[in-house]
C-alpha positions, 0 to 999 in steps of 0.5 A: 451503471452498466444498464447506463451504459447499454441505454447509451450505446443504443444511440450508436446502433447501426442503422441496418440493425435497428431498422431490422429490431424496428421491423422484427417487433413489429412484424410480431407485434401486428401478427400477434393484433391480427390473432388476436381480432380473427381467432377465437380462443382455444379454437383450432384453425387449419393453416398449414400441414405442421401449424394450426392457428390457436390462441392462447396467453402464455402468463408464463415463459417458454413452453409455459414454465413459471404460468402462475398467472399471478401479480407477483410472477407477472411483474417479476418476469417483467423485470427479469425479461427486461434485465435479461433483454438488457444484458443481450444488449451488452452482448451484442454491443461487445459482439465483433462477429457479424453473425453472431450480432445478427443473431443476437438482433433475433434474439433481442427483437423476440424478447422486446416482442414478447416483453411489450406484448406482456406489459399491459396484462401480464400474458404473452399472445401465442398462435402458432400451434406446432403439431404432427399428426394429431399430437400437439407440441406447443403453441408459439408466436413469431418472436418466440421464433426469432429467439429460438432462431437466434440462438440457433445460429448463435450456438452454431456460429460458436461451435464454428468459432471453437473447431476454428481455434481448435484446428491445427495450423501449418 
């Protein structure tokens, strides 16, 4: 019942907001094309000092957690994903606070992003690769980004609102 009310609410989007989750998933959905039609896999492409292009596909989640890449962890981390995209949603439908509806939108198009790029294999396509100097991080793609991005500002908006509650009046 609350999944109805969510999809019944995504008819009262604001205009500003979808047009920003239309072009966030877009934006990672033609980067992720392009890596895919100009990298090779696991071939290192210098791009600039801190990022190296290299594909890879991520059957897992962040940093490759649950990477069983197998049939039943695919469509169950489908599901999950999707459950958890929707419960964002709810989130960002009760959220007064613009800045903390902005984030959500940057958490909500990354994982919209990343779930479309893993319906039809079950794999998400990564190609940023983070490093310093010769040692390897991890390798992300843009709405992997936009997640982690989002909830920054989001614990940070939070941690505002909590010293701004805390703080005594006169």
């Amino acid at each position: 019942i609350q999944m109805f009310t969510v999809m019944e609410k995504l008819g009262n989007l604001s205009r500003g907001y979808l047009i920003t989750l239309f072009f966030l998933v877009f934006f990672d959905f033609i980067s992720k094309l392009i890596a895919l039609n100009h990298l090779e896999l696991l071939q290192k492409n210098d791009f600039l000092p801190l990022i190296d292009f290299l594909i890879v596909f991520n059957s897992g989640i962040a940093f490759s957690f649950l990477d069983f890449n197998n049939f039943l962890s695919r469509y169950l981390l489908l599901i999950i994903i999707f459950c958890v995209t929707l419960y964002f949603l709810k989130i960002f439908f009760d959220e007064s606070n613009s800045l903390k509806k902005k984030s959500l939108i940057l958490i909500i198009g990354g994982a919209l992003g990343n779930l479309f790029d893993r319906i039809p294999d079950g794999v998400v396509t990564d190609f940023l690769h983070l490093k310093l100097f010769d040692y390897s991080f991890f390798v992300f793609n843009f709405a992997d980004a936009y997640i982690t991005i989002g909830a920054i500002i989001f614990i940070i908006s939070e941690l505002i609102l909590l010293k701004s509650t805390n703080e005594p009046k006169n």
